[in-house]
N, C-alpha and C positions, 0 to 999 in steps of 0.2 A: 627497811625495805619490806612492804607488802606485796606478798605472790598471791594473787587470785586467780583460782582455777574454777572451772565451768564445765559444764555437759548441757550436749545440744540432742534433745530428744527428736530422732528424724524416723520414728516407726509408725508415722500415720501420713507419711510423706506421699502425696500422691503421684506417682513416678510413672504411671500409663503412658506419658505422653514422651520418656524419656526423658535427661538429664535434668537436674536441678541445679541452678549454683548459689551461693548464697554469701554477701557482704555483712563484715561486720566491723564496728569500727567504735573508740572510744569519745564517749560522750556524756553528756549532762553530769560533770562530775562536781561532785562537794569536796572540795580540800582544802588547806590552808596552804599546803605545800606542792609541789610540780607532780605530775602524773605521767605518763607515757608507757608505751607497749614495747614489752621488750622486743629483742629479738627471734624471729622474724616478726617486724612489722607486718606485713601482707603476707595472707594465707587463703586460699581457695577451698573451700567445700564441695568436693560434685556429690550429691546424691540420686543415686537411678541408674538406671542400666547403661552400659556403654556402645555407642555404635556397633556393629556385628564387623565395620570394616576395621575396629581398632583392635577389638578383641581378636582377630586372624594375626594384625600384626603382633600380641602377645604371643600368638603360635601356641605348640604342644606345651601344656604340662602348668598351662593361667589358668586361675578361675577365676572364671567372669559371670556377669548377669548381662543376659543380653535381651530385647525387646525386639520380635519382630511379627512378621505375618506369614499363616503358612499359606505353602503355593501348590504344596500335594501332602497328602499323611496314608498311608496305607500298613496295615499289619502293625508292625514295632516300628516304623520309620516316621520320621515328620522330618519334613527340608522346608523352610521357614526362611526368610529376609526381610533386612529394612533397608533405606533410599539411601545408604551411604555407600563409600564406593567409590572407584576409580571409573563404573560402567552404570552410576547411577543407582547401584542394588549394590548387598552382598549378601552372603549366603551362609548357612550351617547348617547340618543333618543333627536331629536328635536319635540315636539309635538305643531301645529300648527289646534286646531280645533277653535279658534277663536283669536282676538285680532288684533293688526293694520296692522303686516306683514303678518295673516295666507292666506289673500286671494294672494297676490302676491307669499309666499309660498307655496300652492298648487297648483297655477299654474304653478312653475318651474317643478313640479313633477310631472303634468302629461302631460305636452310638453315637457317633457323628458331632462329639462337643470340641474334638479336634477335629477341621477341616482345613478345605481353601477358603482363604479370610478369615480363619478363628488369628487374631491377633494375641500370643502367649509370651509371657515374662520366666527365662530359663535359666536357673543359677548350675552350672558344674564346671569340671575338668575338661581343658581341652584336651584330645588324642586327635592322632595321626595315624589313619589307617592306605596305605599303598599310597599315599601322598591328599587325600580327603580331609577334612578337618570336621573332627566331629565331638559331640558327646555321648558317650559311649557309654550302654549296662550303667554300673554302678557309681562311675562320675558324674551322674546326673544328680544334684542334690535336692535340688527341689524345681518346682514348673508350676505355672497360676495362668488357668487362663483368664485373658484380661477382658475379651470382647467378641465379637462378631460382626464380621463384615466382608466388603467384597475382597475376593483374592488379589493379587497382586498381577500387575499388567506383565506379561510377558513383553521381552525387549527383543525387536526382529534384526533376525542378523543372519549370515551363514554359516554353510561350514568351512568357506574357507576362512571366516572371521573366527570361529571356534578354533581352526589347525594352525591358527596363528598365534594366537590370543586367548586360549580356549580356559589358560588359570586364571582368568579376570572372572569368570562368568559362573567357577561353581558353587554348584549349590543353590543357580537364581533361576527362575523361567522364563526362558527363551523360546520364541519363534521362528521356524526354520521351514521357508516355503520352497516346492519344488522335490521334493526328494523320492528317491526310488530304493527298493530294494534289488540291484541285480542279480541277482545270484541267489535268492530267495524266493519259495513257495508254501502253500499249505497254511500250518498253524505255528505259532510262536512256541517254544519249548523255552521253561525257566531255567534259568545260569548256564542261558545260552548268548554268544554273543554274534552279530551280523552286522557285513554292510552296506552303508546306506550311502548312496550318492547325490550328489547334488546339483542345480543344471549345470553348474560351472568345473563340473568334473570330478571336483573334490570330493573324497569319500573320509568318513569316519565311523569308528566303531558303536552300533546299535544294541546294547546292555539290556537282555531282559535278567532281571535281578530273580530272585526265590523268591517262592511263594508269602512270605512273612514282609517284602518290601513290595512288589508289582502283583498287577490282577492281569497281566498284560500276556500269559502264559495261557496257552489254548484257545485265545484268537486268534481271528485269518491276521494274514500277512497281507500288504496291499498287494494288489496286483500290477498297479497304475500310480501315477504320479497322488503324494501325500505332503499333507503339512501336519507340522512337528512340533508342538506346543507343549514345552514338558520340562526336568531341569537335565543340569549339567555333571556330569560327574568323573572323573581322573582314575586310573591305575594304574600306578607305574608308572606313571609320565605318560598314557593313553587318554588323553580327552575321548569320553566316551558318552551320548544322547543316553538317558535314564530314565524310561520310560513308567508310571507309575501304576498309569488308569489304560484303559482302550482307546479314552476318550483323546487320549493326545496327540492321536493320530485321525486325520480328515482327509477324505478324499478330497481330491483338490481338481478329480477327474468330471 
């Protein structure tokens, strides 16, 4: 019996575009005698990143490679997705406030090589922080940006599609028309949180994050009815609007 064994060189694999899969099968053979593959007959190759909604189903503690687009990057933060999904999108935070890549990683971000529609390919450790799924400091093993181009369309919905439904949708950019602040005036104050209502009554909790993830801290607060173009984000089981930029908020008045 002759064992032949092989390697299959796949490090010039061009994987931008997402998964590869690749058939192989026995052929053009010279023998005198019978040939055949042992067991397993049939075996699949994926090479390339895995959808971002397969990688959620891995949960805490996979490392994955995943490809998507981001949709905000500010400070040490980037939230990024691609079209898979149960809502058409899915979502992941890369959080980079310390460890080996965060200083080269935040300065993509604020020379602008990370943006909305920088399209990046992210290898690390999934973590779980308050129920968010993220890469986290020093689980991050490596990142490549792959391109540039337009951000990713925000998907319109509300809040009461968010207070119903609101884990389907973090970490993606959503539009949210109609909304008020009641109970708020002045300026925004960072790792503070408010709320926001909506015409249909429903309220949810308005997240402005620290200075190293939103720029969204000592701007006005509307005064009058706004639209909400921003992503989505959890704690504790609290779906909570995550404001990044100023820009995510439009008068609608």
């Amino acid at each position: 019996t002759l064992v032949q064994s092989f390697e299959i060189d796949v490090s010039d694999a061009n994987i931008s575009e997402g998964q590869k899969q690749a058939f192989f099968a026995l052929q053009n053979l010279e023998t005198e005698g019978a040939a055949s593959l042992g067991a397993p007959r049939q075996f699949n190759l994926s090479v390339g990143p895995k959808p971002i909604a397969e990688a959620q189903s891995d949960g805490p503690g996979a490392t994955v490679t995943v490809l998507g687009t981001v949709s905000r990057a500010v400070g040490a933060y980037a939230r990024f997705q691609d079209g898979s999904g149960p809502t058409g999108a899915s979502g992941l935070v890369v959080r980079q406030t310390f460890g080996e890549l965060s200083g080269d990683f935040q300065d993509d971000i604020s020379n602008g090589d990370i943006q909305p529609g920088t399209q990046i390919l992210v290898t690390g450790t999934l973590s779980e922080f308050a129920g968010l799924l993220q890469v986290n400091n020093e689980d991050l093993s490596s990142y490549r940006i792959v391109s540039q181009g337009p951000p990713p369309d925000p998907q319109t919905v509300t809040l009461g599609d968010l207070a119903s439904d609101g884990g389907a949708y973090l970490s993606e950019l959503v539009e949210v028309e109609g909304l008020t602040f009641p109970d708020a005036s002045g300026t925004f104050t960072n790792d503070q949180s408010y709320t926001v209502e909506g015409p249909d009554g429903n309220t949810l909790t308005f997240r402005v994050q620290g200075t190293d993830e939103t720029n969204v801290g000592g701007t006005s607060i509307p005064s009058g009815t706004f639209t909400y173009v921003g992503t989505v984000g959890i704690f504790s089981g609290e779906i909570q609007l995550i404001p990044m930029e100023p820009s995510d908020l439009s008068s609608s008045d």
